[in-house]
Backbone bond lengths (Angstrom), bond angles and torsions (degrees), N, CA, C in turn:
res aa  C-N    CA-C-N  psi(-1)  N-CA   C-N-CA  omega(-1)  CA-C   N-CA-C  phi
1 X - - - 1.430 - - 1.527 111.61 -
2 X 1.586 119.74 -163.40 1.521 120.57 178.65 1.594 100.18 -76.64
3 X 1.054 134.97 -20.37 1.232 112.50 173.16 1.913 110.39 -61.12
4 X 1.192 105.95 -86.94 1.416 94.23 166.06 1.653 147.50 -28.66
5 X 1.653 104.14 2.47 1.329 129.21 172.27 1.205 96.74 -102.45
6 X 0.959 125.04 -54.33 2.048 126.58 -179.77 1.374 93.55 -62.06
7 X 1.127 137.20 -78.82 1.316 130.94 -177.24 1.207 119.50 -0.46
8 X 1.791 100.61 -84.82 1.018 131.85 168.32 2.038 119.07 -27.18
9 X 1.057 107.17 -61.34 1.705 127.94 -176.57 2.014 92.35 -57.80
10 X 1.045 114.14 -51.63 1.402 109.82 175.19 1.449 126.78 -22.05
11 X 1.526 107.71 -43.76 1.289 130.99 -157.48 1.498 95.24 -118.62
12 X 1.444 145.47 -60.39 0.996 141.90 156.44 1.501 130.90 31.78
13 X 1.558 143.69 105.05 1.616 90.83 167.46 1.979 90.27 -154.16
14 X 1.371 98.17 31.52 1.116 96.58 147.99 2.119 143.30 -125.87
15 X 1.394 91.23 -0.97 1.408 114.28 -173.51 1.340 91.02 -74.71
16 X 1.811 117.42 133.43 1.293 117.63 162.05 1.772 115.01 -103.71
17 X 1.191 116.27 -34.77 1.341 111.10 173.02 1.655 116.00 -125.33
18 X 1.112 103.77 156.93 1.442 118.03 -159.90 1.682 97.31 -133.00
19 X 1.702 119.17 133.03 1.736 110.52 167.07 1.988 98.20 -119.00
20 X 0.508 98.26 110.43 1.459 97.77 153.11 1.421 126.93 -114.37
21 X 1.419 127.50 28.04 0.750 104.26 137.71 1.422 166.75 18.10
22 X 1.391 146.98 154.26 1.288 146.39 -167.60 1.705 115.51 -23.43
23 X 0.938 96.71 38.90 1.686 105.05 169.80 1.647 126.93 -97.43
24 X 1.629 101.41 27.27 1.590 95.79 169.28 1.660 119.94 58.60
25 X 1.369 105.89 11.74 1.372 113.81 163.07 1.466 132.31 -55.70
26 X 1.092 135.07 86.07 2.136 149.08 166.65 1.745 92.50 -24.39
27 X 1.769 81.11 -165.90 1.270 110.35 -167.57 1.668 87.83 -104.77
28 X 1.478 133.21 -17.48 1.146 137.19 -162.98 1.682 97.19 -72.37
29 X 1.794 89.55 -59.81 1.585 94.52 -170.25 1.866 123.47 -68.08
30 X 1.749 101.50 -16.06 1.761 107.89 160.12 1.065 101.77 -30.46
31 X 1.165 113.19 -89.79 2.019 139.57 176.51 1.364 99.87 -0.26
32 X 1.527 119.11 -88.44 1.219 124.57 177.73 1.561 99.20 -35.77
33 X 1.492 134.58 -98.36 1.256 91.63 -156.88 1.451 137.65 -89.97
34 X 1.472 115.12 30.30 0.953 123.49 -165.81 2.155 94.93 -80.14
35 X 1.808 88.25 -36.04 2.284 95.02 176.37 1.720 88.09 -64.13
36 X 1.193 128.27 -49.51 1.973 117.87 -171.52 1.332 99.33 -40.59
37 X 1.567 115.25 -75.86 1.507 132.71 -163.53 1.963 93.02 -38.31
38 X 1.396 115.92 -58.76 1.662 102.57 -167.13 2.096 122.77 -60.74
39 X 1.566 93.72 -18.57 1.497 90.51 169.45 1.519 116.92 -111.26
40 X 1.520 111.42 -17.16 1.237 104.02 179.04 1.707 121.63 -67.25
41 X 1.372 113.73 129.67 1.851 118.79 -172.65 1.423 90.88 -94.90
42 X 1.581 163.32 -27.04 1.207 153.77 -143.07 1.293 105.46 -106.23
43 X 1.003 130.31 -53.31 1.619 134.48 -146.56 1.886 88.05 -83.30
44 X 1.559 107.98 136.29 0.984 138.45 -178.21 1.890 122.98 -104.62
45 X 1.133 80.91 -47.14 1.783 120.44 -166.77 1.548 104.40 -111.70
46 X 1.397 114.60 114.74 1.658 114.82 168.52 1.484 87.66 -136.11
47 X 1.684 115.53 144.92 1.111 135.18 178.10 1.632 103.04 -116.12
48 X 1.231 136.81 144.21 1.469 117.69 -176.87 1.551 98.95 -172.79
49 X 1.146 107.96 11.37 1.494 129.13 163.43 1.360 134.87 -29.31
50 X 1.897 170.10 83.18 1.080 157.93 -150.52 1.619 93.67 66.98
51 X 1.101 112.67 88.16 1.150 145.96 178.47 1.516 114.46 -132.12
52 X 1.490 104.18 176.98 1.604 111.10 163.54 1.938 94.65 -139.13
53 X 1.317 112.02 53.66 1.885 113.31 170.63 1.580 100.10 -59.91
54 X 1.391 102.92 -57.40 1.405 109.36 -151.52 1.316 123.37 48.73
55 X 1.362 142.31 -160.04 1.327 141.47 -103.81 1.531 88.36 -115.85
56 X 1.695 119.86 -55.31 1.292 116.26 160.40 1.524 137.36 -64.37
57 X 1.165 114.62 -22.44 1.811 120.05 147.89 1.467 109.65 -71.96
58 X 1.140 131.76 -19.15 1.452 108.91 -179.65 1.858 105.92 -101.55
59 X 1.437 98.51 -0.02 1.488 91.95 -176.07 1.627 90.06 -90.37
60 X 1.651 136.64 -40.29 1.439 126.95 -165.00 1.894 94.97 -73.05
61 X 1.311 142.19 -21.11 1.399 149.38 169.03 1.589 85.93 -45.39
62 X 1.227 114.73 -72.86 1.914 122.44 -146.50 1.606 90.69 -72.88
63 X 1.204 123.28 -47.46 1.494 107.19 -173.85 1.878 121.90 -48.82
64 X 1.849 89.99 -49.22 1.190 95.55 -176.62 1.899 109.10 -65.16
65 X 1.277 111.84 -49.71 1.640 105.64 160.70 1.601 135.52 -1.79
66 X 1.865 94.66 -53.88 1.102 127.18 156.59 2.110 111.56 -20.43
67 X 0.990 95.86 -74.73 1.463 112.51 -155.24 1.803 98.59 -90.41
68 X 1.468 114.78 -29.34 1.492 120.35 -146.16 2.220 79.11 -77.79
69 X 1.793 86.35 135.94 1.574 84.38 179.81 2.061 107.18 -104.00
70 X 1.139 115.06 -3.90 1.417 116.14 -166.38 1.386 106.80 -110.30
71 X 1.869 124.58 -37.06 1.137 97.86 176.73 1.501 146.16 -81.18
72 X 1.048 101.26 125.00 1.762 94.37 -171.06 2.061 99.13 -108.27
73 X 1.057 145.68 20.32 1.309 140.12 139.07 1.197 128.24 -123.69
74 X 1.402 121.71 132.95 1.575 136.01 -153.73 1.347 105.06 -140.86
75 X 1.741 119.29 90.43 1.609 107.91 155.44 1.472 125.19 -84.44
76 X 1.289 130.26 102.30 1.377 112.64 151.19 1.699 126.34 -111.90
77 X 1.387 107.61 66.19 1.569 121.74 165.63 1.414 115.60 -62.63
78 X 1.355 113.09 125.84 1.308 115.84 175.64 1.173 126.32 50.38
79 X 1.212 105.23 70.67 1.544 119.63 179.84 1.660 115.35 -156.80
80 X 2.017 101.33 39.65 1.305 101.81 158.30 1.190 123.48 73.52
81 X 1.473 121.08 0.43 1.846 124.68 -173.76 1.687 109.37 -81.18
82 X 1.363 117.24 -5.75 1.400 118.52 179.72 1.624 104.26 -8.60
């Protein structure tokens, strides 16, 4: 699952883009990679689009943002954060 994708991205350091996409992803699974996004240096590109983050998955996204030094593209379309 996305845990084992965050995991994974932790350690990572050659993948530049990532889609996850319409995969029914929560506010639980943000979390997960919202801790990847703060250590991962590679990933450029996150897709995370048709989701269900909503307002508290898109707030642990922006925190980690915070710290993340490589990514510079961020979809979250339609995924309920009104």
């Amino acid at each position: 699952g996305v845990k084992e994708i965050a995991d994974a991205l932790k350690f990572n350091t050659s993948l530049t883009s990532l889609s996850l996409k319409s995969n029914e992803l929560g506010h639980e699974e943000a979390k997960e990679v919202a801790d990847a996004l703060r250590i991962n240096t590679s990933l450029t590109e996150i897709l995370l689009g048709y989701n269900y983050l909503g307002p508290e998955g898109a707030r642990e996204i922006a925190d980690a943002l915070k710290v993340s030094t490589s990514l510079t593209s961020l979809h979250l379309g339609s995924n309920h954060i009104e």
